[in-house]
C-alpha positions in Angstrom: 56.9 -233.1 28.0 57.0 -229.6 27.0 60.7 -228.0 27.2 61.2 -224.2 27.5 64.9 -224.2 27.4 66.8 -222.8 24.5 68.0 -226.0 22.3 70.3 -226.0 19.5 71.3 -228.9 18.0 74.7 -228.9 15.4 74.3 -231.6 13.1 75.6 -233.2 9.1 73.7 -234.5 6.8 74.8 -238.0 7.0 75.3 -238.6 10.4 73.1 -241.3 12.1 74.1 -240.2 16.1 72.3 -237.3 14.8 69.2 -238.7 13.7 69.3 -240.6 17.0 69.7 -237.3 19.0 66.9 -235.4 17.3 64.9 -238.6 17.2 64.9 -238.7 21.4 64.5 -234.6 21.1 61.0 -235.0 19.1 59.9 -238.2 21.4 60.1 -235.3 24.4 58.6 -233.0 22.2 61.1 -230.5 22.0 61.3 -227.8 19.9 65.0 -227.0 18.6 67.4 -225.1 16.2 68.9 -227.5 13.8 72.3 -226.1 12.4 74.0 -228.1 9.6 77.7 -227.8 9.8 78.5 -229.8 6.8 80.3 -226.7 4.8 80.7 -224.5 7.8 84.4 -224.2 9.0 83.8 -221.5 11.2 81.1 -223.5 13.0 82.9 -226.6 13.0 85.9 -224.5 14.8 84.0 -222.7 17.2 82.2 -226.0 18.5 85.4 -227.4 19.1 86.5 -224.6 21.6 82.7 -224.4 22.9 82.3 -227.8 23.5 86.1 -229.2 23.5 84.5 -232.3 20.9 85.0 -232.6 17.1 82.2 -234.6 16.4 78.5 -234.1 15.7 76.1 -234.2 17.1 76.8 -231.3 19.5 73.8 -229.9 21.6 73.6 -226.9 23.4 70.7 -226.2 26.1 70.6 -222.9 27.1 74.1 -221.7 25.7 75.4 -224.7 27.5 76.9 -227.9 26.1 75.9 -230.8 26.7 77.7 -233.3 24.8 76.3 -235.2 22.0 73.7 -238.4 21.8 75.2 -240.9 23.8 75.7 -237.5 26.5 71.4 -236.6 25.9 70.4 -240.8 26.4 72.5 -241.0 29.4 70.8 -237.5 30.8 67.7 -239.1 30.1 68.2 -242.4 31.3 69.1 -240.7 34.7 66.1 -238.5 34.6 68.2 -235.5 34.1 67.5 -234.2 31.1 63.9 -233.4 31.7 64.9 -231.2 34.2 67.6 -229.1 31.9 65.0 -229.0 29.3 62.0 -227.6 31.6 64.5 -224.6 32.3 63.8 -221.4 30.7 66.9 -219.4 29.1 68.7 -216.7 31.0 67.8 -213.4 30.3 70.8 -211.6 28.5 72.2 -215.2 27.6 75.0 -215.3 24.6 73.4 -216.0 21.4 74.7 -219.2 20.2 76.0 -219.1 16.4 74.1 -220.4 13.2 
């Protein structure tokens, strides 16, 4: 599959639900913005009031979060996530911090 959505993926280094949730990203052949948040305060604040989690991994398809890996799979799994990912961005949508 070939996504045209905007997808931006907040990670840390060591983190293996991150791995996992860039691992099923590549499968579908998407093509995303990795952002490390490993010495980033500022991020790690503003993805809490953006998504309402703490924890990483947080991804964001077209300005829009969608949870983190266990959120993607279970998109996936219900054949939903194709369908977010084959959406093109909005024109005039918020950039999304980095």
């Amino acid at each position: 599959m070939s996504a045209s959505a905007d997808v931006r993926i907040y990670v840390t280094t060591f983190c293996p639900y991150c791995v996992q949730a860039k691992r099923l990203l590549k499968k579908k052949e998407v093509t995303y913005t990795e952002i490390n948040v490993d010495s980033r305060d500022d991020l790690r604040t503003w993805l809490v009031g953006a998504s309402g989690q703490r924890t990483v991994p947080q991804v964001f398809i077209n300005g829009k979060s969608v949870g983190g890996f266990t959120d993607i799979d279970a998109l996936d799994r219900k054949g939903k996530l194709d369908t977010l990912l084959a959406e093109p961005p909005s024109p005039g949508a918020v950039a999304l911090p980095a």
